[in-house]
N, C-alpha and C positions, 0 to 999 in steps of 0.2 A: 280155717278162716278165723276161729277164736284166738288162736296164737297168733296170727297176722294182725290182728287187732292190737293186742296185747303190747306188742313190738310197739306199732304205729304211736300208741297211748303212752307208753314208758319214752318213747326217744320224745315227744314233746314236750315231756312232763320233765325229763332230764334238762332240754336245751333250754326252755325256761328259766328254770331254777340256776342252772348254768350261769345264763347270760346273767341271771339278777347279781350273781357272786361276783363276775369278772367286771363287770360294768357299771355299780351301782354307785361308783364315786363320780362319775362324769353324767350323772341324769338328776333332777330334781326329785322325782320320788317313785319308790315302790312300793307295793303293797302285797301281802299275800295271807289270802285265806283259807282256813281248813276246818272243813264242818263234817260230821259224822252225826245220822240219827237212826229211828226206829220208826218204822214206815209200814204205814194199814192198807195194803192194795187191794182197790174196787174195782172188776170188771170182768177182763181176762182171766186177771189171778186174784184171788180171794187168799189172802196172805201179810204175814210181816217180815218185812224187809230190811239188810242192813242199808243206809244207803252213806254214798263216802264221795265230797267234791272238794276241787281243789281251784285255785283262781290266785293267777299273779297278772299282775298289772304294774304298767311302767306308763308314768304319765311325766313330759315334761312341757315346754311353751308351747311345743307344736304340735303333739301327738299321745294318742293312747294306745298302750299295745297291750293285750290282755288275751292271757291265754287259759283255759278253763277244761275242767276234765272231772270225769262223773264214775264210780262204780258202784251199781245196784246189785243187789245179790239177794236170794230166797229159796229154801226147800220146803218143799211140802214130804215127810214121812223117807227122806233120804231121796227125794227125787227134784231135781233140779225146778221151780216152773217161774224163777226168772233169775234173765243175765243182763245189764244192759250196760254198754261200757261208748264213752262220749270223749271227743276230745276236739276242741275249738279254738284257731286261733284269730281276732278280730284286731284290726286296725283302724283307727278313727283317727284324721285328720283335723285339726283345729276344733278339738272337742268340747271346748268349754264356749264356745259361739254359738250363737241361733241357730246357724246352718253351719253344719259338719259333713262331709263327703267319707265313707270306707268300703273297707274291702273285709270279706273273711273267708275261712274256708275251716268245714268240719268232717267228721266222721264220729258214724255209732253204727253200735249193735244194738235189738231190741228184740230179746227172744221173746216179751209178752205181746208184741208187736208180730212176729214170726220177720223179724227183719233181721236179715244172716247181714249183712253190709250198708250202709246208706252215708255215700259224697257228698258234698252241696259245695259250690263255689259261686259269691255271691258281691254284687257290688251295689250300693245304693247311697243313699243322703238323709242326713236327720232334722230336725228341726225341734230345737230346745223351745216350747211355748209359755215355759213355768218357769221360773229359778230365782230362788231366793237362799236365805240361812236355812230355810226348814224344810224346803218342797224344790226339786226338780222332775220334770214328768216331757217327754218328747212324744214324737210319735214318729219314723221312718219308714221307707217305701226303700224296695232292693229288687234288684232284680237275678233269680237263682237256677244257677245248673243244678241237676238232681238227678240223680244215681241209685235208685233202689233195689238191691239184688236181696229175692225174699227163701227163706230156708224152705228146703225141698217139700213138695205135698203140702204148703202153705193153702193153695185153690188160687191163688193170684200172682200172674205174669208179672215177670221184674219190669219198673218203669225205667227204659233205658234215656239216659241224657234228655229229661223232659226241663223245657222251660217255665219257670212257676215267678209268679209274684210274691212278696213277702212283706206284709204291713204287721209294723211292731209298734206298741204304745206301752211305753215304760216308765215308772213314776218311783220316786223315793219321798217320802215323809217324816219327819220328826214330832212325834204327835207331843215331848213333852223335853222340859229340860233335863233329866235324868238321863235323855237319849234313848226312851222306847219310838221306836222305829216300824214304819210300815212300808213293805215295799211289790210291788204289782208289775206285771209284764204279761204282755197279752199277745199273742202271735198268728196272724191269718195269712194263710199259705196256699192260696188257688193254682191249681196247674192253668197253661194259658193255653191247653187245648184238651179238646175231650177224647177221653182214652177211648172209650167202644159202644157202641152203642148210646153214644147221647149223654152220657156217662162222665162227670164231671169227676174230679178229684181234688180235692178239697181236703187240707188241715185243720186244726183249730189248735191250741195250746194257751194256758191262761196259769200263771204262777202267784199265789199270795203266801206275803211270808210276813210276822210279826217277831222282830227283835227286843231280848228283854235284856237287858245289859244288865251283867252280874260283876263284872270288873270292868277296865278302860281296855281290854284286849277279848274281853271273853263273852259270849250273850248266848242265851237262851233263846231258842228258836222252835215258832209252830208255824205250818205252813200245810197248805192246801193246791195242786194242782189237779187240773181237766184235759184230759188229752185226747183227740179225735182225729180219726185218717175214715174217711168213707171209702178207701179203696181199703178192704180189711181181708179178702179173702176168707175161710170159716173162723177168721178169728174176730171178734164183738168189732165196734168202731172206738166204743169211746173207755176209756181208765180213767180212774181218781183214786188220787194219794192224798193220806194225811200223817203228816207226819210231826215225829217233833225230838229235836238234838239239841246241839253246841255247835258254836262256832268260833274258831281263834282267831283273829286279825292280827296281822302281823306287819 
């Protein structure tokens, strides 16, 4: 299943990159970012982490197309206790408007998770309420198919094709003219029926990240995430990461 991943994660990350070489004269702009840090994991795994993401974005009068992709990686004493490999691709319709309409669809692994596979196909609408020079902050509502097939002797049944709701509230800041930068995304993920027994299932996910800009392509990055599944099987609910790298903008 890890090599199937692997695959999935490499031909997205190629057709990306791809598209931005063969196509980047006929669109108004591209972007692509690459950050690498060193990561303090709380919960599950009690560890340091490499952690490695990538993100291109193609934005022109009518549309964002951004594709993004993660790999985690940690041993403890030569023994694996975490993998987590992520790959996203999101489409936003008239994204620079109040109200924007998209569409996305992802795939990850999360072995501190015991999560061997996890789909999501997903359509919803945004609404920009903030935006200026220095602050943009939305919040959108989607609605998601979900796919969770969990690694063997996990104690929790795979959640086959469940329908979940998905409220995201995402904010960027400029707190200074130097361009230090604070940026927050907050993600609440309710299944829209109850698995067993009364039994609710329920996400949570909350990212802060502070940019210290060290050249006009290059920043210093500390950043904090909270991450919770109440459906956890014998593994905890909740993880927290703190981390702190680089990141190159391109």
């Amino acid at each position: 299943m890890t090599s199937r991943l692997f695959v999935v994660f490499g031909l997205f990350s190629c057709l990306s990159l791809g598209a931005q070489s063969l196509v980047a004269a006929e669109f108004k702009s591209w972007e692509t970012t690459l950050s690498s840090a060193l990561t303090l994991m709380e919960g599950n795994v009690d560890a340091i982490q490499i952690s490695n993401d990538l993100t291109v974005t193609h934005r022109d009068s009518l549309l964002e197309l951004s594709y993004s992709g993660g790999l985690d990686y940690a041993e403890q004493e030569d023994i694996k206790v975490q993998q987590y490999l992520s790959s996203r691709l999101t489409a936003d319709w008239w994204y620079d408007k109040t109200w924007s309409p998209f569409v996305f669809a992802s795939i990850e692994q999360n072995y501190q998770k015991a999560v061997d596979m996890r789909w999501q196909l997903g359509v919803g609408g945004k609404y920009t309420f903030w935006s200026d020079d220095d602050n943009t902050v939305s919040i959108s509502a989607a609605i998601v198919r979900d796919q969770t097939d969990y690694i063997e002797g996990a104690g929790v049944d795979d959640i086959e094709g469940a329908a979940r709701a998905s409220i995201r509230l995402k904010g960027k800041h400029r707190l200074t003219e130097a361009g230090l930068t604070f940026q927050h995304v907050t993600y609440y993920l309710p299944s829209l029926k109850l698995i067993k027994n009364d039994e609710s299932d329920i996400r949570w996910n909350t990212d802060l990240k502070l940019l210290v800009p060290l050249a006009s392509v290059l920043s210093l990055t500390v950043s904090y995430s909270y991450d919770f599944e109440n459906i956890s099987g014998d593994r905890a609910p909740a993880d927290s990461e703190l981390e702190i790298g680089l990141q190159l903008r391109l």
